[in-house]
N, CA, C and O atoms as a CHARMM CRD file, in Angstrom:
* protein
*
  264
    1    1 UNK  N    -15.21100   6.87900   2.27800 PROA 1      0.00000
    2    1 UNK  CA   -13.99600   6.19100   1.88600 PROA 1      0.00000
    3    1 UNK  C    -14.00900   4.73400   2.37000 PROA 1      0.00000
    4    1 UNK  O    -13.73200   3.79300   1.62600 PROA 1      0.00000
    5    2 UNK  N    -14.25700   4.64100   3.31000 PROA 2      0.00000
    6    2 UNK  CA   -14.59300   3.33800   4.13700 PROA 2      0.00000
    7    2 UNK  C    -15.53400   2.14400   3.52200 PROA 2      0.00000
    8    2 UNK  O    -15.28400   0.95500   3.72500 PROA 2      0.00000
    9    3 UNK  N    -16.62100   2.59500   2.76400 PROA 3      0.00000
   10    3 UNK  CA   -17.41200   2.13500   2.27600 PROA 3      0.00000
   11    3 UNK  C    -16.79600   1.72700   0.75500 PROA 3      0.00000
   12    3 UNK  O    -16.83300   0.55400   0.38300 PROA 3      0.00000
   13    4 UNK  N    -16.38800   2.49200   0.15000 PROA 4      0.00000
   14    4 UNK  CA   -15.29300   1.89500  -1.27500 PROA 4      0.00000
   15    4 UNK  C    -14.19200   0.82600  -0.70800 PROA 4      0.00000
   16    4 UNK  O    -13.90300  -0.23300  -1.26500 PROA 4      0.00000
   17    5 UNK  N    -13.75300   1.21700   0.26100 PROA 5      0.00000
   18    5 UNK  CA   -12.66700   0.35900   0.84100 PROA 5      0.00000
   19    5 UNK  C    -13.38900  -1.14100   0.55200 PROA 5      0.00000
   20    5 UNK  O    -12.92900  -2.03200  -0.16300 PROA 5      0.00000
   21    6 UNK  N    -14.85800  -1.16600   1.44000 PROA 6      0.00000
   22    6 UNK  CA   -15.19200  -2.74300   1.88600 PROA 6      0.00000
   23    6 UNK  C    -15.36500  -3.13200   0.66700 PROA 6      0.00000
   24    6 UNK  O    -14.82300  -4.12700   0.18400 PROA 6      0.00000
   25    7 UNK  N    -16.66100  -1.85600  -0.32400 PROA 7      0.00000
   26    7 UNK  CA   -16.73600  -2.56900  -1.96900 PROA 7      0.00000
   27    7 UNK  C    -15.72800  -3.25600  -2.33300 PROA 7      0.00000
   28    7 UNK  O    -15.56300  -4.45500  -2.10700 PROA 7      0.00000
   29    8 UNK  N    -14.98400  -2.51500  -2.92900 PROA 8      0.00000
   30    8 UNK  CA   -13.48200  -3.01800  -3.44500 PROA 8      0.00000
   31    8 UNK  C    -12.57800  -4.23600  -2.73900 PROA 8      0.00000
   32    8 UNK  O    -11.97700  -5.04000  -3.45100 PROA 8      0.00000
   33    9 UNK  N    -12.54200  -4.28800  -1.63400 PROA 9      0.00000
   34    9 UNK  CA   -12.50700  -5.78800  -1.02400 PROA 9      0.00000
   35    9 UNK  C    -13.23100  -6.72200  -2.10400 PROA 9      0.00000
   36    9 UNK  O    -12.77300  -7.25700  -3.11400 PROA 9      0.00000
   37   10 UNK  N    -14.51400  -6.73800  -1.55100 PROA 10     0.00000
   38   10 UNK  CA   -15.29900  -7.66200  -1.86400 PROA 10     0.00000
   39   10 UNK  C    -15.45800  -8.07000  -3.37100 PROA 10     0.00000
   40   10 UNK  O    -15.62800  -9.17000  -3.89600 PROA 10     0.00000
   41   11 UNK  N    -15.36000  -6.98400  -3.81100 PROA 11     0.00000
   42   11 UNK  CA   -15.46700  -7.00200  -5.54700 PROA 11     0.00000
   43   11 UNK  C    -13.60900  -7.79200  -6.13400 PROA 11     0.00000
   44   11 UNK  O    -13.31600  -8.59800  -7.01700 PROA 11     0.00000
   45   12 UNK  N    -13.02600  -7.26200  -5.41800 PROA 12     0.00000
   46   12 UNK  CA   -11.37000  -8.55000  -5.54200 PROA 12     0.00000
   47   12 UNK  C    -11.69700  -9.76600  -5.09200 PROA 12     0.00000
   48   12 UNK  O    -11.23500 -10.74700  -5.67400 PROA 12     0.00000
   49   13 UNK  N    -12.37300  -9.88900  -4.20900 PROA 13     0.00000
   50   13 UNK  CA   -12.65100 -11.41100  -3.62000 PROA 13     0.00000
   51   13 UNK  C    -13.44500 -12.26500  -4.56900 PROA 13     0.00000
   52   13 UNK  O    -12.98300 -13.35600  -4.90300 PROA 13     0.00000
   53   14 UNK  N    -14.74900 -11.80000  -5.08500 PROA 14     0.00000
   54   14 UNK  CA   -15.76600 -12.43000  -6.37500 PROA 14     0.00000
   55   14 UNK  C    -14.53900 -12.25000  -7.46600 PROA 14     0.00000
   56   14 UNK  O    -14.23600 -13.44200  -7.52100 PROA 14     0.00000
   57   15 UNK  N    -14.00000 -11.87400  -7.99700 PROA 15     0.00000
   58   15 UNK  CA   -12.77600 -11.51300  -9.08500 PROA 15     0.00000
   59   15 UNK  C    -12.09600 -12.67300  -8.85600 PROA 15     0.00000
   60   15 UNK  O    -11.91900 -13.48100  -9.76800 PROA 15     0.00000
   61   16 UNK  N    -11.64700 -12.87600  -7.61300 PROA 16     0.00000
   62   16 UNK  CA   -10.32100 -14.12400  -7.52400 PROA 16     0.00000
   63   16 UNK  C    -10.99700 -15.48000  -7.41700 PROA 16     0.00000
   64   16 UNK  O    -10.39400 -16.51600  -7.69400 PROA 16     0.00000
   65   17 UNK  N    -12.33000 -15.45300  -6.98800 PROA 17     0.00000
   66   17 UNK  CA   -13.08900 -16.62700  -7.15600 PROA 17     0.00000
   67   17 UNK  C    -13.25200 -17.26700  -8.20700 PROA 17     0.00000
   68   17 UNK  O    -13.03800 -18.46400  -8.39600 PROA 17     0.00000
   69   18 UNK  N    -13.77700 -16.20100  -9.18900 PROA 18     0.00000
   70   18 UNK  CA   -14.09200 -16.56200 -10.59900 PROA 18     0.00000
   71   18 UNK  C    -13.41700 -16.50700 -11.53600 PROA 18     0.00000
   72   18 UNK  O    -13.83700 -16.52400 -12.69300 PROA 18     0.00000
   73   19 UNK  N    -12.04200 -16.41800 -11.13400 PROA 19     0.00000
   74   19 UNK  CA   -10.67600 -16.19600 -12.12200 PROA 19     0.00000
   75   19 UNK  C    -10.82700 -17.67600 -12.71100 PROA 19     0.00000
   76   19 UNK  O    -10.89800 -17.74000 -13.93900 PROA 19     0.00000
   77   20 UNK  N    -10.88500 -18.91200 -11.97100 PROA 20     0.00000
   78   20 UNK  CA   -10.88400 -20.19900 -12.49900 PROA 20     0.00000
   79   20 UNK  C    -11.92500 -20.17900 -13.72400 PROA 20     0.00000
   80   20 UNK  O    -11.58500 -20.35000 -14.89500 PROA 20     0.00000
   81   21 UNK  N    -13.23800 -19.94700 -13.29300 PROA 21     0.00000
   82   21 UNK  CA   -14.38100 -19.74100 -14.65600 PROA 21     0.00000
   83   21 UNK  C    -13.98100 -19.28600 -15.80600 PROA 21     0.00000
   84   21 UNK  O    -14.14000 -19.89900 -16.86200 PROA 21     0.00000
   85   22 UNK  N    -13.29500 -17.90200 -15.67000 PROA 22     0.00000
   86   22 UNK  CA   -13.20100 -17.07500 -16.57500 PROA 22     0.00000
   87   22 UNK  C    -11.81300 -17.54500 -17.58600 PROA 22     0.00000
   88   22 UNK  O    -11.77500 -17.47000 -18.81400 PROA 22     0.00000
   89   23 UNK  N    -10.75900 -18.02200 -16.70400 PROA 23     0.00000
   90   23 UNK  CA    -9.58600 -18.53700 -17.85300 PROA 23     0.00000
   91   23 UNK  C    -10.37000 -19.62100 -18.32000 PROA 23     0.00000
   92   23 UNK  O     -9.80000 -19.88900 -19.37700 PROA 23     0.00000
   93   24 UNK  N    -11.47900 -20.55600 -18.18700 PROA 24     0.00000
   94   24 UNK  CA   -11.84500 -21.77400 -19.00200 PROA 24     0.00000
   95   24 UNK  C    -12.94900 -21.17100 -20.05900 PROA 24     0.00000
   96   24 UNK  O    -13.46800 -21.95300 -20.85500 PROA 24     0.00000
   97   25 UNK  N    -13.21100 -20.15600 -20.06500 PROA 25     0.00000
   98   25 UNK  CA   -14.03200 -19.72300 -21.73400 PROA 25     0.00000
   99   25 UNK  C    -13.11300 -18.67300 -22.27200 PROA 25     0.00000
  100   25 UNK  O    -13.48200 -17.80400 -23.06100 PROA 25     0.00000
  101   26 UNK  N    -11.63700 -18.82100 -21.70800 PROA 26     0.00000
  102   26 UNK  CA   -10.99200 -17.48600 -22.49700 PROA 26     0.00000
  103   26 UNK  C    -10.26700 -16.59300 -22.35300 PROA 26     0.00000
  104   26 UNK  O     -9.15000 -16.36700 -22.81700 PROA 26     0.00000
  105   27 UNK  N    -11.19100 -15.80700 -21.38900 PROA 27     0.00000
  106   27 UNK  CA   -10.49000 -14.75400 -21.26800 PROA 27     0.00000
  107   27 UNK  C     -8.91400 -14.63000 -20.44000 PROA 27     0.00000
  108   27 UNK  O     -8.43800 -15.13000 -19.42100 PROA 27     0.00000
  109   28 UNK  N     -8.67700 -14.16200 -20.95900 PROA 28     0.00000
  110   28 UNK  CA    -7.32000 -14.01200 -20.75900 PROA 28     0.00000
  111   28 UNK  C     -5.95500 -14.55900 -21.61200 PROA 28     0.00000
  112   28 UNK  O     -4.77000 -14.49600 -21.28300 PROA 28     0.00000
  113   29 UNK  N     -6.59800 -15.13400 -22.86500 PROA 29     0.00000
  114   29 UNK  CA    -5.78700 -15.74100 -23.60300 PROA 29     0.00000
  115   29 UNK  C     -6.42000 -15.59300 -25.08000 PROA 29     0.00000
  116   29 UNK  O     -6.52500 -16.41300 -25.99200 PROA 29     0.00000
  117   30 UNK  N     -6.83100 -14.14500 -24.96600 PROA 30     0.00000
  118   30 UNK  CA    -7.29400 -13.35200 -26.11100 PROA 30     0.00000
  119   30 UNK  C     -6.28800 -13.21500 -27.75400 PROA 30     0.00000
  120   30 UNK  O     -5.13000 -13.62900 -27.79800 PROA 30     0.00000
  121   31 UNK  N     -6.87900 -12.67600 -28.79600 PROA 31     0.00000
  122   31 UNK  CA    -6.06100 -13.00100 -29.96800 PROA 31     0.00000
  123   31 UNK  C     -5.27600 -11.33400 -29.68500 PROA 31     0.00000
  124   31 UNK  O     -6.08600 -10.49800 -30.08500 PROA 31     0.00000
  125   32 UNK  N     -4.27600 -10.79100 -29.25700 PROA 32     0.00000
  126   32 UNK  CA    -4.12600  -9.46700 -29.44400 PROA 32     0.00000
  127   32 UNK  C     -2.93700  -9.38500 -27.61100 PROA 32     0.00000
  128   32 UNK  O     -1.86000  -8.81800 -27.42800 PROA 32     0.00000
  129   33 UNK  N     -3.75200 -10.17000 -26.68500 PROA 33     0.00000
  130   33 UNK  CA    -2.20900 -10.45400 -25.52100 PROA 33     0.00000
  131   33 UNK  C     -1.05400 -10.86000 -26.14000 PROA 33     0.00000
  132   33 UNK  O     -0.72300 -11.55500 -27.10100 PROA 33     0.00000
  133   34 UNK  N     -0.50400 -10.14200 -25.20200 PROA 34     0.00000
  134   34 UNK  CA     1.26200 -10.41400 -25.94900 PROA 34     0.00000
  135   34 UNK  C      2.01000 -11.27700 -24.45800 PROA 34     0.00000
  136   34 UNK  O      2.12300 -10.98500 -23.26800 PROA 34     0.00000
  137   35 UNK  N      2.33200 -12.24000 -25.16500 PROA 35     0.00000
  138   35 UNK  CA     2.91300 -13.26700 -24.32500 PROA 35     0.00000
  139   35 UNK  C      3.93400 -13.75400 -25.10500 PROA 35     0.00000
  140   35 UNK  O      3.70900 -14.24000 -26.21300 PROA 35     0.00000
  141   36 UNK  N      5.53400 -13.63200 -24.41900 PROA 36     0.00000
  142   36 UNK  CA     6.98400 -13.48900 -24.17800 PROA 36     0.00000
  143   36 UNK  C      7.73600 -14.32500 -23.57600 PROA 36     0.00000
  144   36 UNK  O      8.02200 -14.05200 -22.41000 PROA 36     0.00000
  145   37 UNK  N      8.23200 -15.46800 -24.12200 PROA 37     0.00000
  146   37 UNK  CA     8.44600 -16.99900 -23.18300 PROA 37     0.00000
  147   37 UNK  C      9.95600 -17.26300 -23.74300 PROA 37     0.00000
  148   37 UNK  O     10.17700 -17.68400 -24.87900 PROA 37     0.00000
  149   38 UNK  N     11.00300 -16.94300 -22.74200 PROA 38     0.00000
  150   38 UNK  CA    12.04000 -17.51700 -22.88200 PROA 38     0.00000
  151   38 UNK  C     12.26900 -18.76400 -21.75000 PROA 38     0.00000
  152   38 UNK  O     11.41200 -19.30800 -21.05300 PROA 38     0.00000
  153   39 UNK  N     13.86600 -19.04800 -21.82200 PROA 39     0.00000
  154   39 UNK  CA    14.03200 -20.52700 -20.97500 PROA 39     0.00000
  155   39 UNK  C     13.88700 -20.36600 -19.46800 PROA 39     0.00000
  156   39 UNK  O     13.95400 -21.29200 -18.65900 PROA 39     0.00000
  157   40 UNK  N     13.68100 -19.09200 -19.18900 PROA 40     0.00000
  158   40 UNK  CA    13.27700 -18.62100 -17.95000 PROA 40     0.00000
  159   40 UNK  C     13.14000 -17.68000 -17.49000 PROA 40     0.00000
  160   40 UNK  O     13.55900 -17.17100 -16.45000 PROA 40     0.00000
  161   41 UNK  N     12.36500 -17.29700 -18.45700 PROA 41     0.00000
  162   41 UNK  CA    11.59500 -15.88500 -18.72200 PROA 41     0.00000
  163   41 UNK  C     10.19900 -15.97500 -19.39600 PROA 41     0.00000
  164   41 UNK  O      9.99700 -16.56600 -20.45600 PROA 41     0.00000
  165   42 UNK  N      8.95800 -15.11600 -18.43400 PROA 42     0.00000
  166   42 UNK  CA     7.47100 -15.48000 -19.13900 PROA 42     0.00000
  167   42 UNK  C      7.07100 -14.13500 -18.96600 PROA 42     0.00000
  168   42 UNK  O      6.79400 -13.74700 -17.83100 PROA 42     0.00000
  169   43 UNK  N      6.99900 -13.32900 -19.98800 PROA 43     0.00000
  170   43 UNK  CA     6.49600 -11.84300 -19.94500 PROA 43     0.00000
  171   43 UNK  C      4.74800 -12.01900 -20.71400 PROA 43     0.00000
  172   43 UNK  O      4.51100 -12.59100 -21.77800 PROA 43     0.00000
  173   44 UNK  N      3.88300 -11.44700 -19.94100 PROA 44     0.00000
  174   44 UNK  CA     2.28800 -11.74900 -20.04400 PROA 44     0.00000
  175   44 UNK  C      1.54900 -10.05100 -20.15400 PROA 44     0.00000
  176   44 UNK  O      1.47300  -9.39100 -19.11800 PROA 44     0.00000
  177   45 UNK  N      1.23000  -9.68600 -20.98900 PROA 45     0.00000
  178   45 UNK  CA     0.58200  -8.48700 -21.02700 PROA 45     0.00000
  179   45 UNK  C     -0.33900  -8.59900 -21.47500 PROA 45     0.00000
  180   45 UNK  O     -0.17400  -8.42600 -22.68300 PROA 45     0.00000
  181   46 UNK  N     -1.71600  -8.88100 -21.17600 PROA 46     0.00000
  182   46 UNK  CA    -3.19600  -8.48000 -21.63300 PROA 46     0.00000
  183   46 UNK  C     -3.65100  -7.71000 -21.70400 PROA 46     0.00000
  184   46 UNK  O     -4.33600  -7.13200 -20.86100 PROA 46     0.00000
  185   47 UNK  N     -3.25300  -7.26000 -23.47600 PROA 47     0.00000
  186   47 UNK  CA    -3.63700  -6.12100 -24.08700 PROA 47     0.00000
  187   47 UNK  C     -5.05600  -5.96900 -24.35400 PROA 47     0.00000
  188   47 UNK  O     -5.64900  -4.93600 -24.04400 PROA 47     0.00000
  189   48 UNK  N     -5.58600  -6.88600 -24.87900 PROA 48     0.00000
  190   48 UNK  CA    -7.15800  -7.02200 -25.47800 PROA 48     0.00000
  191   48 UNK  C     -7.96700  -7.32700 -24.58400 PROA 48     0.00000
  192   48 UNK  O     -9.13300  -6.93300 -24.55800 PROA 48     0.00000
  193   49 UNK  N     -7.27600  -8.29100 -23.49100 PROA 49     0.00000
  194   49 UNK  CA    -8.31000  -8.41600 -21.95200 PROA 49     0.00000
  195   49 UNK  C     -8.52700  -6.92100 -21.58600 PROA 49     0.00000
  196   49 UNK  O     -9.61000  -6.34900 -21.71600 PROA 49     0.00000
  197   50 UNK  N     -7.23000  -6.26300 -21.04800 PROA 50     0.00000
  198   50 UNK  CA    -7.37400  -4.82800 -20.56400 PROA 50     0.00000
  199   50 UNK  C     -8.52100  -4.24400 -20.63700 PROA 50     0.00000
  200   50 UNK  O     -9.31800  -4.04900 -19.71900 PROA 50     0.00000
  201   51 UNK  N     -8.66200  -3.79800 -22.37800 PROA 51     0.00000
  202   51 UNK  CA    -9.53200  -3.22200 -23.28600 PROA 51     0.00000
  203   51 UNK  C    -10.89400  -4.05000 -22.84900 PROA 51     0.00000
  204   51 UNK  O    -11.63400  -3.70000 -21.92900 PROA 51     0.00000
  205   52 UNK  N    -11.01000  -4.75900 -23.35600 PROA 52     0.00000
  206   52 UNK  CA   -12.57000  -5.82100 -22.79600 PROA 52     0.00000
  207   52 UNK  C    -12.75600  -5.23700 -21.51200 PROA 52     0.00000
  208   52 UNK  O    -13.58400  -4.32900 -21.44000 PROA 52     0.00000
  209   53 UNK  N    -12.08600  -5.61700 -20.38500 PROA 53     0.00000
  210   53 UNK  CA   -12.45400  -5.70200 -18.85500 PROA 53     0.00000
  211   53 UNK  C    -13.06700  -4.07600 -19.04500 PROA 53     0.00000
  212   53 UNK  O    -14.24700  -3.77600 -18.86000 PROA 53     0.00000
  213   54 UNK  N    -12.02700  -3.15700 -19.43900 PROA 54     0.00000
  214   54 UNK  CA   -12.25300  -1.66100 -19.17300 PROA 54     0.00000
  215   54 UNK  C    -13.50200  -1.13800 -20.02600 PROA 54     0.00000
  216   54 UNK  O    -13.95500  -0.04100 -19.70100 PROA 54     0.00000
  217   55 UNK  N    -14.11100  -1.83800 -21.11000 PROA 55     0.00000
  218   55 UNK  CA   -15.14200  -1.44400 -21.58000 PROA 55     0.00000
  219   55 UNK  C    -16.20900  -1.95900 -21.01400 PROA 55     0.00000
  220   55 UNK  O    -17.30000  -1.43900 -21.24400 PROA 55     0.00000
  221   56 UNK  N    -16.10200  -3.12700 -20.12600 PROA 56     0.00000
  222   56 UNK  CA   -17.68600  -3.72500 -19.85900 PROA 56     0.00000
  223   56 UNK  C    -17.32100  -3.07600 -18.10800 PROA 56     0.00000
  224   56 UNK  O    -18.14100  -3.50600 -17.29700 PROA 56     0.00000
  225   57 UNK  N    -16.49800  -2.36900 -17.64500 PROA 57     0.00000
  226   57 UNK  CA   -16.56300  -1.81600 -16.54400 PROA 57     0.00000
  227   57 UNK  C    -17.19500  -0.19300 -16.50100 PROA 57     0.00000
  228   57 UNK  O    -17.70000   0.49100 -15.61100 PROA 57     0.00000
  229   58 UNK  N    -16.94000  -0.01200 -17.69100 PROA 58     0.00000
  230   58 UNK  CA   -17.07200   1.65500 -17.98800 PROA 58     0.00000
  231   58 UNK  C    -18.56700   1.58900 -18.40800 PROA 58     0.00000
  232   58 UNK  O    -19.40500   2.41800 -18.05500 PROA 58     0.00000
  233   59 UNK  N    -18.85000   0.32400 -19.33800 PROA 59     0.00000
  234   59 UNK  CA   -20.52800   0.12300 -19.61200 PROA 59     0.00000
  235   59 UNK  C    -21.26800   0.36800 -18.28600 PROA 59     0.00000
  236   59 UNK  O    -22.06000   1.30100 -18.15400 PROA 59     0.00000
  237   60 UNK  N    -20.94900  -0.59200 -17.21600 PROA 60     0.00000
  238   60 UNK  CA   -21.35100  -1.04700 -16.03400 PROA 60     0.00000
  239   60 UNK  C    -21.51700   0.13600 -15.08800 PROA 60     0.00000
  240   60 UNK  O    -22.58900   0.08900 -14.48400 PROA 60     0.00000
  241   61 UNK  N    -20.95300   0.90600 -14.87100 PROA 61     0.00000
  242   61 UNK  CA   -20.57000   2.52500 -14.22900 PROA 61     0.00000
  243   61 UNK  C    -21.89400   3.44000 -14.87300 PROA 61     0.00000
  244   61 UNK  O    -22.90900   3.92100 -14.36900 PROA 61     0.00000
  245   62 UNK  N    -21.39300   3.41200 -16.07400 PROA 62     0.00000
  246   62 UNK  CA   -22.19000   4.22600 -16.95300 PROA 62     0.00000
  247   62 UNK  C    -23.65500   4.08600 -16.48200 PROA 62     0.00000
  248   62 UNK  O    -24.38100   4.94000 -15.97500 PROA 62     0.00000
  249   63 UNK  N    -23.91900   2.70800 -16.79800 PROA 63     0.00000
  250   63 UNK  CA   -25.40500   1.95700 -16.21200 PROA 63     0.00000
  251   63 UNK  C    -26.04000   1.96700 -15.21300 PROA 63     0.00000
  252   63 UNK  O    -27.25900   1.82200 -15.12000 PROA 63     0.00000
  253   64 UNK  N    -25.00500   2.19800 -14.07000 PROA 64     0.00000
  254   64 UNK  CA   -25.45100   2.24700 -12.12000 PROA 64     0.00000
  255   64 UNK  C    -25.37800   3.96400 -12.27100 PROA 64     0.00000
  256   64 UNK  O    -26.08900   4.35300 -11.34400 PROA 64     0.00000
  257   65 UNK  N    -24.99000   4.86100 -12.81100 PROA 65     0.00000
  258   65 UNK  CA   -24.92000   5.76900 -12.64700 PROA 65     0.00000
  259   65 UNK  C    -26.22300   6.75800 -12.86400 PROA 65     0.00000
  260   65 UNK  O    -26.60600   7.70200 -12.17200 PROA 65     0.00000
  261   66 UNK  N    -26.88300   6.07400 -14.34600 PROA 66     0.00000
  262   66 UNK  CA   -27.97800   6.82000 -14.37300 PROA 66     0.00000
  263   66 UNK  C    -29.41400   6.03500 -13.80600 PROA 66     0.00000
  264   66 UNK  O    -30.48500   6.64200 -13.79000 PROA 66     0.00000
């Protein structure tokens, strides 16, 4: 358990690093997110990121696994 603990740290830490990279080719401002903007109100749901992230994570699993 301990050992997922530190992964998972570390794997949020490279994630929040490269959040800057990743909003400048895109992601996250996919054709299919639903984004909700009143005069002071900003509702953000990344529907199609979701989907992306969760398929190249499930690829990735799949891949270390066998």
């Amino acid at each position: 358990m301990s050992r997922f603990l530190i992964i998972l740290g570390i794997a949020l830490v490279v994630i929040g690093l490269a959040l800057p990279w990743l909003q400048k080719i895109g992601l996250g401002r996919l054709p299919g997110d639903i984004v909700i903007e009143r005069e002071n109100f900003r509702f953000y749901f990344p529907v199609t990121t979701s989907i992306l992230v969760s398929l190249i994570l499930s690829l990735l699993f799949w891949l270390f696994r066998r």
